[in-house]
C-alpha positions in Angstrom: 162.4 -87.8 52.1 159.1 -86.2 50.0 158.6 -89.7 49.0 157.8 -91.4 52.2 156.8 -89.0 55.3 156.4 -91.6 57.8 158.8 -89.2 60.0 157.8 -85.5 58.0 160.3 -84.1 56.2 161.9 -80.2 56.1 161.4 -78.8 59.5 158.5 -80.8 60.5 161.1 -83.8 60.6 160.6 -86.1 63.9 164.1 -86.3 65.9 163.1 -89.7 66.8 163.4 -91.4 63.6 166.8 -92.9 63.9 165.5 -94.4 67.4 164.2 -97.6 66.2 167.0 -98.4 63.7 169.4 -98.2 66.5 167.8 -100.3 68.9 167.0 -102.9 65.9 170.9 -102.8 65.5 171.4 -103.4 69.3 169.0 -106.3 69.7 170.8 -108.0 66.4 174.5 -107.4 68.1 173.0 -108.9 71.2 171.6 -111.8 69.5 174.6 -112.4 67.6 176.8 -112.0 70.0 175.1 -114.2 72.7 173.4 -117.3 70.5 174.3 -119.6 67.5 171.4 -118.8 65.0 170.7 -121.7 62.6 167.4 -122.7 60.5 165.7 -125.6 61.5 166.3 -127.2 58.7 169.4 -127.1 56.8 169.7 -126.2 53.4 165.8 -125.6 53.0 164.7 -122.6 52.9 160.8 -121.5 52.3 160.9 -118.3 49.5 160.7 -114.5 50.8 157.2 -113.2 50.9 156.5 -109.5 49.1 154.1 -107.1 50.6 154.7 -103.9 48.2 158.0 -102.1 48.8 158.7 -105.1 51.9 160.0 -108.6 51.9 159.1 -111.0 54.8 160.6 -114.2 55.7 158.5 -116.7 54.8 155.7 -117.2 58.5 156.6 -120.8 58.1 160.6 -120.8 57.8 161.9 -121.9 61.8 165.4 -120.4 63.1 166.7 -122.3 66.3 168.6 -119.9 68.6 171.2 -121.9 71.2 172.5 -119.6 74.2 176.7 -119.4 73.9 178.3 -120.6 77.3 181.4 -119.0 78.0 
């Protein structure tokens, strides 16, 4: 869009742009699909972090992943 041309925009568009969030979406299926994902510690949960337009996890907030055996 005009508002952020990260990838241009009209013609000048990069075909590429849809390339990350695809593979971001494959890597989360996999992850799901293959481990349990819990936090560290249960029912604590450090606040969300805003950087302008973004929010982070907070650096400090611990997820364990276990590997699913089939």
């Amino acid at each position: 869009s005009v508002d952020l041309l990260t990838f241009g925009y009209g013609r000048w568009v990069c075909p590429g742009r849809f390339f990350p969030t695809v593979q971001m979406k494959g890597v989360m299926a996999h992850i799901l699909m293959n481990y349990d994902v819990r936090a560290q510690i249960e029912g604590i949960r450090p606040p969300n972090i805003s950087l302008w337009m973004f929010v982070i996890p907070h650096p400090r907030g611990k997820i364990l992943l276990r590997r699913r055996h089939y």
